[in-house]
C-alpha positions in Angstrom: 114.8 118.5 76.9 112.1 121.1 78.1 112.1 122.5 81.4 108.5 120.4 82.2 110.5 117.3 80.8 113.1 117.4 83.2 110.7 118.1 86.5 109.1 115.0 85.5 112.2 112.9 84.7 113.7 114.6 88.1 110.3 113.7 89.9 110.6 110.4 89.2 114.4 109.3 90.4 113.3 111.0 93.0 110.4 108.5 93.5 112.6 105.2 93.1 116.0 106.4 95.1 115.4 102.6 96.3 116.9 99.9 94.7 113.8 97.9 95.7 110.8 100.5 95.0 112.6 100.7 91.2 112.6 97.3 90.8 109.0 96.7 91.7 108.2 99.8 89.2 110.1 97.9 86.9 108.9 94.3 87.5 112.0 93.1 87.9 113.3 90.6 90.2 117.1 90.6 90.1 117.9 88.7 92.9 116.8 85.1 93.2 117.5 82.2 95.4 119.8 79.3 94.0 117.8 76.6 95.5 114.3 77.1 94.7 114.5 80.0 91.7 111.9 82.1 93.8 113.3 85.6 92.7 113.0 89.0 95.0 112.9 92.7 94.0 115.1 92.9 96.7 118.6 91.3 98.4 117.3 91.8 102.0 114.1 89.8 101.0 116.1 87.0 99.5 118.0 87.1 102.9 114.9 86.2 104.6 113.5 84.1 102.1 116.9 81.5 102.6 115.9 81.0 106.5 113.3 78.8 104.7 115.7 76.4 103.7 118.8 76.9 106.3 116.2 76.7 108.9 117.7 80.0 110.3 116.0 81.6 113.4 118.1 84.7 114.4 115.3 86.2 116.8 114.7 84.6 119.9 111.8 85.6 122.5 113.6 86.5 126.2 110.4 84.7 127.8 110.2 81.7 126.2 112.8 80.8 123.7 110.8 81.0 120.8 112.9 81.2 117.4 111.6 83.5 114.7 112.9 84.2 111.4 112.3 87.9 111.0 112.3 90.8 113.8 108.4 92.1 113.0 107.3 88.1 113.7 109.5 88.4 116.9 107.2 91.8 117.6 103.9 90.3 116.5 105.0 86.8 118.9 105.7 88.9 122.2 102.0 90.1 121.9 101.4 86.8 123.1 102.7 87.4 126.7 102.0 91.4 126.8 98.6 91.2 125.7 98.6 94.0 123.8 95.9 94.3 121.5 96.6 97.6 119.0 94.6 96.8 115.9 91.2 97.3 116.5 87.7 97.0 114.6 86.1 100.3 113.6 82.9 98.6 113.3 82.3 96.5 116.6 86.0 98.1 118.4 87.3 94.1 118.7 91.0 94.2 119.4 93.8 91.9 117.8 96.9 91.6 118.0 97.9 90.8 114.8 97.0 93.2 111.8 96.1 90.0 110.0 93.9 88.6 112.4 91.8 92.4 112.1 91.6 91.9 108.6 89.9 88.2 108.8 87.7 89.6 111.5 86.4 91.9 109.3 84.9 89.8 106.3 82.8 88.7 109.5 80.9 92.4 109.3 80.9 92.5 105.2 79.6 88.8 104.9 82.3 88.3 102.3 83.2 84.7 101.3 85.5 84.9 98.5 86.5 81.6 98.8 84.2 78.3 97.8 84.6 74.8 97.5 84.6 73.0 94.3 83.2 69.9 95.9 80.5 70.7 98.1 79.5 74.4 97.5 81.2 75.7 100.9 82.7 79.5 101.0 84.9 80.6 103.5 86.2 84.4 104.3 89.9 82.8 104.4 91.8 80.7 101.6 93.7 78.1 104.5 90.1 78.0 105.3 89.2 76.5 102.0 92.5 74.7 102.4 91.7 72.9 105.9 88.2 72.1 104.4 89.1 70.3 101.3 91.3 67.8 103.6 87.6 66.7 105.1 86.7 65.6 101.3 90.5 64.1 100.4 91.1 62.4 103.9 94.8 63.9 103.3 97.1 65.0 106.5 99.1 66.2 104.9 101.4 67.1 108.5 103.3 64.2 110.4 105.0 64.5 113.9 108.3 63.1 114.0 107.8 62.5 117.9 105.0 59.7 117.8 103.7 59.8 114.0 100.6 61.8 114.6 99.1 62.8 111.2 97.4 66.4 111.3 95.5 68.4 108.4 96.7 71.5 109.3 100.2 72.9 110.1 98.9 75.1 113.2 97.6 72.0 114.4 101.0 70.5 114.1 102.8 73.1 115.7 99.8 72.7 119.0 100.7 69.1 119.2 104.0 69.9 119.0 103.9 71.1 122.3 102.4 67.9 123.9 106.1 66.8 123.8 108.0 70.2 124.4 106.3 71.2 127.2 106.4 74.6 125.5 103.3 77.0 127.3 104.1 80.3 125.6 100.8 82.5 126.6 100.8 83.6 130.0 98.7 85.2 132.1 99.4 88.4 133.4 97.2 88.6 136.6 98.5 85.1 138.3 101.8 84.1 136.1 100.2 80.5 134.9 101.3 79.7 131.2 99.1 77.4 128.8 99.9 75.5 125.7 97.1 77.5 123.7 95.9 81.1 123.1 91.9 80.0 124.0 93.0 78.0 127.1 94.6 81.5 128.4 91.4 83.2 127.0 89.6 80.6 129.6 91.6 81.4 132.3 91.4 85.0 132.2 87.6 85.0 132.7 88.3 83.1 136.3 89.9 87.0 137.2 87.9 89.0 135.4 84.1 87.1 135.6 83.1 87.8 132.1 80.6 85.4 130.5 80.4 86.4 127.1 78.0 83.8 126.0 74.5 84.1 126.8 71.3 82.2 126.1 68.6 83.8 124.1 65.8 81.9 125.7 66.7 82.7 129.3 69.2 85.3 130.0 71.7 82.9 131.6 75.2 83.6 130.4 78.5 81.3 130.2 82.2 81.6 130.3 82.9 79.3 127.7 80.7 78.4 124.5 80.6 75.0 125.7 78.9 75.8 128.8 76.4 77.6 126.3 75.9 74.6 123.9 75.4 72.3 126.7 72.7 74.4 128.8 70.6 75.3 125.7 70.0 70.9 125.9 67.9 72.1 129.1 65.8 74.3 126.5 65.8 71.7 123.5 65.2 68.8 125.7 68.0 67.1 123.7 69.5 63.9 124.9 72.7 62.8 122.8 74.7 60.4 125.3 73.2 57.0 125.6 74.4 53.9 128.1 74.9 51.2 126.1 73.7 48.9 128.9 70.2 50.3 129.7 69.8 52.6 127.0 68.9 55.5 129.5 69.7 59.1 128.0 71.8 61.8 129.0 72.2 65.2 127.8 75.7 65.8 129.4 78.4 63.5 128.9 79.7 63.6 132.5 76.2 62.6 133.7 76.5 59.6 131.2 79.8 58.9 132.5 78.6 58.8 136.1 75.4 56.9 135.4 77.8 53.8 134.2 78.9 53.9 137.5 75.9 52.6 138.7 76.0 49.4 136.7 79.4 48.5 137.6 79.2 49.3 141.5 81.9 51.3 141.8 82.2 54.0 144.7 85.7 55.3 144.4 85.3 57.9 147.2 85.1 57.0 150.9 84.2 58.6 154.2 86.8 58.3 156.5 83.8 59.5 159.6 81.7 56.2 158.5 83.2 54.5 156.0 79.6 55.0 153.4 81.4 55.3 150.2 80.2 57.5 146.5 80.3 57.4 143.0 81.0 60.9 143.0 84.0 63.6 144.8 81.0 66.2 145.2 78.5 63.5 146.8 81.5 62.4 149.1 82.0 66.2 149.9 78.1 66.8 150.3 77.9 63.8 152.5 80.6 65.5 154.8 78.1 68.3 155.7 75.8 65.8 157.5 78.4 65.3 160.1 79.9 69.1 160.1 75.9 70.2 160.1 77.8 72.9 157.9 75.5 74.5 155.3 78.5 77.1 153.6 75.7 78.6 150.5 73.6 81.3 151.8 70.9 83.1 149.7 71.3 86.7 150.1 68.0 87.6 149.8 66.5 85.6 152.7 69.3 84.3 154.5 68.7 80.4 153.9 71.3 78.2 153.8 72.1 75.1 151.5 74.8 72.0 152.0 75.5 72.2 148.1 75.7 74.8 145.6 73.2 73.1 143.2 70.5 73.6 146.0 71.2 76.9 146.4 71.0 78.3 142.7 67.0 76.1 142.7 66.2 78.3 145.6 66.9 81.3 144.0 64.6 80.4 141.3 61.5 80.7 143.9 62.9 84.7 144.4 64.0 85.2 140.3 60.8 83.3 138.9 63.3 81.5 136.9 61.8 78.7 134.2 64.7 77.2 132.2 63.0 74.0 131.8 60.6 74.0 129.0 58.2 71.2 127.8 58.4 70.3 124.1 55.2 69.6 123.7 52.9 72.0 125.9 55.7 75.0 125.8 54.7 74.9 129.6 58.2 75.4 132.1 59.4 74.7 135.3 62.0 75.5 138.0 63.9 71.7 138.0 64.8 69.4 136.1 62.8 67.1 138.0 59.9 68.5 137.8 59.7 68.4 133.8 60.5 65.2 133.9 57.2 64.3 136.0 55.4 66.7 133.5 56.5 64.5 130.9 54.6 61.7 131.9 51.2 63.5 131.7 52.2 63.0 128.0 53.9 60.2 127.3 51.4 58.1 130.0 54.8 56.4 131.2 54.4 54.9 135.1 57.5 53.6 136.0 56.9 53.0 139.6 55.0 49.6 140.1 53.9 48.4 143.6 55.3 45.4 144.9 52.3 43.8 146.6 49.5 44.6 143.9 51.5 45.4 140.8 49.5 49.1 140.5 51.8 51.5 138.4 52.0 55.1 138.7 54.0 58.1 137.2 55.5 59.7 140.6 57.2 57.8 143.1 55.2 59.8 145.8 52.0 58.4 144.7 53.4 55.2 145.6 54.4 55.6 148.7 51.2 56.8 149.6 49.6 53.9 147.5 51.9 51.2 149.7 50.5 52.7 153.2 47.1 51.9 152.3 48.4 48.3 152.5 49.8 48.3 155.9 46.6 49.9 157.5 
């Protein structure tokens, strides 16, 4: 053999003095499992891969008893309760905890979806993606709960209702020691320390702590109104407000006065009622010193010093400071006059105009 020969042939035992980094130059797979035939280039590989189906979990977490099969998982799970965030985007500087989860956020940058649906034309950035959407076109859950026989499409899913009977509340918060159930109810919470309010509105500037908040106050823009009562068929465009409109029909007023017994659909009318006897007005505007019993009365009067018009007309484009206000606009439109007098039957669009209508038959 030349010399050249055998610094090549040395350079490359050299390169595979691992069993496993041979084998995998190699393509073999010596080792495999006698109870599936999945085969490993390596023994400590096969190791793991048996935890599968001895249901082995030789790394627990110290703060919350979580079982894991392999040491790095252990690692990656008690990110949950430090927080640490060490993988981070070079593009927008996001941080993730999981090396994974860096890699998914990226396809959000290149617009890549490598992965479509058959069915319906879909693409998605991940293949459980894919996965989770097919189940929407096969009606399959393919995951059952033991517990109560709660059918799930996806595992993760499983595993979070899992919880509704362990009690298990592995993310913690590291400012005030309260533990949730799920990673974006901790996200939540964190925002009551820290103020953020990472969603904003495009048409107005006004900005949100959760994405829900968003989605519902861009119905003030939109003028959409999905809730309906099914016994007047009045509209809402927040559910609550549906929910306390119903109260209406059925009389109920769950919250009482103990000063004069007067009683409220609603905790915060109950609570706003309370002022009139403590003659305590607690919201103060900072830039003229005004005072307000509720909170709600407070952020309209700071409209008069911000200019603020969040409620837009559909039709005209023209906008307003309330709510209330819109709605009378509205009728310059739509030629609705829901206030009738009683004596002469007149209609007219605002109750004020009726009042001073009805005086004109007392004089």
């Amino acid at each position: 053999m030349s010399t050249l020969n055998h610094i090549e042939a040395q350079l490359k035992e050299n390169a595979f003095t691992q069993e496993g980094n041979l084998n995998r130059h190699k393509r073999e797979k010596p080792y495999s499992c006698e109870m599936c035939e999945s085969s490993f280039t390596q023994k400590s590989h096969l190791e793991i891969h048996r935890r599968i189906h001895t249901k082995e979990r030789p790394y627990s977490c110290e703060v919350c008893g979580t079982s894991v099969t392999q040491k790095p998982k252990l690692k990656d799970h008690m990110r949950m309760h430090t927080g640490e965030k060490p993988y981070s985007c070079e593009i927008c500087s996001k941080s993730f905890s999981q090396k994974s989860n860096l890699k998914q956020h990226v396809k959000t940058h290149t617009g890549l979806k490598p992965f479509s649906c058959e069915v319906c034309g879909s693409s998605f950035t991940q293949k459980q993606h894919l996965v989770m959407h097919l189940s929407k076109h096969t009606g399959e859950k393919a995951f059952y709960c033991e517990i109560c026989g709660v059918s799930l499409t996806q595992k993760s899913k499983l595993k979070s209702h899992m919880r509704i009977h362990t009690g298990e509340k592995p993310y913690s918060c590291n400012m005030c020691d309260k533990s949730f159930s799920e990673r974006w109810i901790l996200n939540q919470h964190v925002r009551t320390h820290t103020g953020e309010k990472p969603y904003c509105c495009e048409i107005c500037g006004c900005s949100f702590k959760q994405k829900s908040n968003l989605k519902n106050h861009m119905r003030i823009h939109t003028g959409a109104e999905p809730y309906s009562c099914d016994i007047c068929g009045k509209l809402f465009s927040q559910k609550g407000s549906l929910n306390q409109h119903i109260k209406t029909h059925t009389g109920e007023k769950a919250f009482c006065c103990e000063l004069c017994s007067s009683s409220f659909t609603q905790k915060q009318h109950l609570l706003v009622h309370l002022n009139t006897h403590t003659r305590e007005k607690p919201y103060s505007c900072e830039v003229c010193g005004s005072s307000y019993t509720q909170k709600s009365r407070l952020k309209s009067h700071l409209r008069i010093h911000s200019g603020e018009l969040p409620h837009v007309c559909n039709v005209c484009d023209k906008s307003f400071s309330e709510r209330w206000v819109l709605n009378q606009h509205m009728r310059v439109h739509t030629g609705e006059k829901p206030f009738s007098c009683e004596i002469c039957g007149k209609p007219f669009s605002q109750k004020s105009n009726l009042n001073q209508h009805v005086k004109r038959h007392s004089r």
